[in-house]
C-alpha positions in Angstrom: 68.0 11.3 -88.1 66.9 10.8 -84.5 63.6 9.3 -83.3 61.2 12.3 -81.7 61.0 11.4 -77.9 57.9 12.1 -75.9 57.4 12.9 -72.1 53.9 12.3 -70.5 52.6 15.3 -68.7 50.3 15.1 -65.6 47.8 18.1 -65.1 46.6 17.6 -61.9 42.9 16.8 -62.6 41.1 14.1 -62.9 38.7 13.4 -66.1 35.1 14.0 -66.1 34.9 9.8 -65.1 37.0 10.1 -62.1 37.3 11.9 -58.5 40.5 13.1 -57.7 40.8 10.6 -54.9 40.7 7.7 -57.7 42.9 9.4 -60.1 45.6 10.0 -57.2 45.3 6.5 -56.0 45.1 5.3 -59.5 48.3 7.2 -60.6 50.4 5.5 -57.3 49.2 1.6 -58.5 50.7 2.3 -62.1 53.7 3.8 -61.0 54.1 1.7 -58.1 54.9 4.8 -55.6 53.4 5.7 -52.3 50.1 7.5 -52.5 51.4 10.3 -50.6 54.0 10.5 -53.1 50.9 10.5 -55.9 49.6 13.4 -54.1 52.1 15.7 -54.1 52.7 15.0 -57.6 49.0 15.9 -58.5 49.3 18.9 -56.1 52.5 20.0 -58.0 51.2 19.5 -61.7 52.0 20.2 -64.2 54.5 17.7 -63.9 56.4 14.8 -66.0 54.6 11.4 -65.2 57.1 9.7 -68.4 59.6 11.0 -70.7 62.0 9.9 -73.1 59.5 7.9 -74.5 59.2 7.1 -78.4 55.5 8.4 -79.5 53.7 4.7 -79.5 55.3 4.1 -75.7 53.9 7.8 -74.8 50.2 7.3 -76.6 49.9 3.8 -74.2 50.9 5.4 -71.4 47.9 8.3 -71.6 45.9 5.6 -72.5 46.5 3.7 -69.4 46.0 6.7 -67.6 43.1 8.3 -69.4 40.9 4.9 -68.6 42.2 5.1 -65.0 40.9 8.6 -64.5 44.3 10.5 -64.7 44.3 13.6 -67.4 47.6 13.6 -69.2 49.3 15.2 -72.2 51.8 14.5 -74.7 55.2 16.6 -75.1 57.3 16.7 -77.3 60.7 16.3 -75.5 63.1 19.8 -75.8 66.5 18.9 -77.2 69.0 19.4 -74.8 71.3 21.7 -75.2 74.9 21.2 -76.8 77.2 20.8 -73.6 79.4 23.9 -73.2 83.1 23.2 -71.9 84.7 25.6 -69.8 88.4 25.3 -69.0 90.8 27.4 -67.5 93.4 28.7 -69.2 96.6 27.2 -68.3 99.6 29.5 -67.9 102.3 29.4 -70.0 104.9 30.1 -67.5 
């Protein structure tokens, strides 16, 4: 049986500890991006910080972010789904 994988959600707030400023500028240091790019991330939230992480991997990460000001959720990952093949039918001619 497969290990459940996690994703780490964003909701675009910051906790009761932080401003939003700090939990933007926070968010582009830990995921070494611009802060502009920060911004439009927390502007677009909800949104996947993470995923495909096992559940220990996911829990750090939120509490990383959590202490840095950031609100975050786990999520279960969705299974994708089966790969569907279409092919043309070749003539028989």
């Amino acid at each position: 049986m497969e290990e459940a994988l996690y994703q780490v959600v964003i909701t675009g707030n910051p906790t009761a500890s932080a401003s939003l400023q700090v939990a933007v500028r926070s968010f582009a240091v830990i995921f070494s991006i611009p802060v502009e790019d920060a911004q439009a991330r927390f502007e677009t939230a909800p949104c996947v910080a993470r995923g495909m992480l096992s559940l220990e991997q996911a829990e750090k990460y939120c509490r990383v972010m959590r202490k840095q000001g950031i609100q975050c959720e786990l999520q279960r990952e969705q299974p994708a789904p089966p790969a569907v093949g279409i092919y043309p039918r070749l003539s028989s001619s």
